[in-house]
N, C-alpha and C positions, 0 to 999 in steps of 0.2 A: 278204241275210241279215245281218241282228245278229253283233260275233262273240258265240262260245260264251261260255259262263262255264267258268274254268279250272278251277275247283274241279271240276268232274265231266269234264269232256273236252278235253283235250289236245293231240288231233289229229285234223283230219277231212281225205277225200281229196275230190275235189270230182269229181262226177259229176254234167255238162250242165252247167246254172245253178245247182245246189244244193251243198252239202258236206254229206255223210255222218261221220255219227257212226260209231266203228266198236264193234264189243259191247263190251261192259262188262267186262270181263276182258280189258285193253288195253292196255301196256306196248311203250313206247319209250325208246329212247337215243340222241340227238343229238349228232352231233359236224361239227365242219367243219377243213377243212383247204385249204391251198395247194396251187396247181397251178406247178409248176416247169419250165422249159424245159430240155431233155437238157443243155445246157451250164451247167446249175446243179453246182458240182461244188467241190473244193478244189486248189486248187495243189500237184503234187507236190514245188516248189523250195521255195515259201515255207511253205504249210500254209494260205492264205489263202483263207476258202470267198467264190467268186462266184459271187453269186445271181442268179438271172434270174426273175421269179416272173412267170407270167404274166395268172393271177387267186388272188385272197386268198377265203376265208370262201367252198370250197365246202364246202354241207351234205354229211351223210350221216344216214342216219335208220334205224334197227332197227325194225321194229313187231312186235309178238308175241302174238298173240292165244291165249288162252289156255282151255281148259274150254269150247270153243265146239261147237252141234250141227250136226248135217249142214247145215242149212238157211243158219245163222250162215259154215259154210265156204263153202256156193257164193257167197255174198253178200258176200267178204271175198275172195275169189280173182278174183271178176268185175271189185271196186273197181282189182283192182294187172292186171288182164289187158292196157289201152291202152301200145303203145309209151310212151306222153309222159302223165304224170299231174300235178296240180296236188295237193298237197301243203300246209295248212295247221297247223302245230303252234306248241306253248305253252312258250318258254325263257323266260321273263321277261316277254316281248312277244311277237305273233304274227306267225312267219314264212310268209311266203309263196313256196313255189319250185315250179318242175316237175323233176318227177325221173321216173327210169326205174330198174323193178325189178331190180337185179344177180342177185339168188338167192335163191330161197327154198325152203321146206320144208312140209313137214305131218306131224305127227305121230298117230299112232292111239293113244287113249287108252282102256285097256276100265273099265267101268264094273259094279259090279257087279250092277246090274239088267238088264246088256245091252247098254244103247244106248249107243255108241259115241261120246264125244267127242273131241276135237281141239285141237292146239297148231298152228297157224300161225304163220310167222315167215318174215320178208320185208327183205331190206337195200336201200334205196332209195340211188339216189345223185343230186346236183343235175346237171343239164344243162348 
């Protein structure tokens, strides 16, 4: 597959050989951080912090789908369902990692004609 064009999508999850767009009402925020070893800490005599890092630049990724219908949530709940997912999204350049779902949510949202929409929101972290 081509990548995406950023201007319309951001981030897709990758199911089989293909990446999935996910609905159009689709909000992320990426961050990454350091993985430290227990004996990362400061010196109680001197004050001096020693660091022990064991990996740098892991991601973490919020997705939040947003005003989506029933059909949109099973389809969006199936993508994050696999232990180990592959994960492509758009910071400048396009990152590639497998992460696994830490916690997510659903929201019911009523609508005034009835039918029922939906907030989804899922916090992924890198492997």
């Amino acid at each position: 597959m081509a990548d995406p064009t950023p201007i319309t999508d951001y981030i897709y999850i990758k199911s089989g050989n293909n990446y999935i767009a996910l609905p159009q009402n689709t909000s992320f925020q990426a961050r990454w951080n350091d993985l430290d070893s227990e004996e990362t800490g400061r010196s109680a005599g001197t004050g001096v912090l020693n660091r022990e890092r064991i990996r740098a630049c892991v991601w973490e990724v919020d997705v939040e789908c947003s005003f989506i219908s029933d059909s949109d949530l099973i389809s969006v709940r199936s993508l994050f369902s696999p232990a180990e997912i592959t994960v492509k999204f758009w910071v400048g350049e396009w990152i590639e990692v497998s992460m696994y779902g830490a916690r997510g949510s659903i929201e019911a949202i009523g609508n005034p004609n009835g039918t029922p929409s939906w907030n989804f929101s899922i916090s992924l972290t890198q492997f």
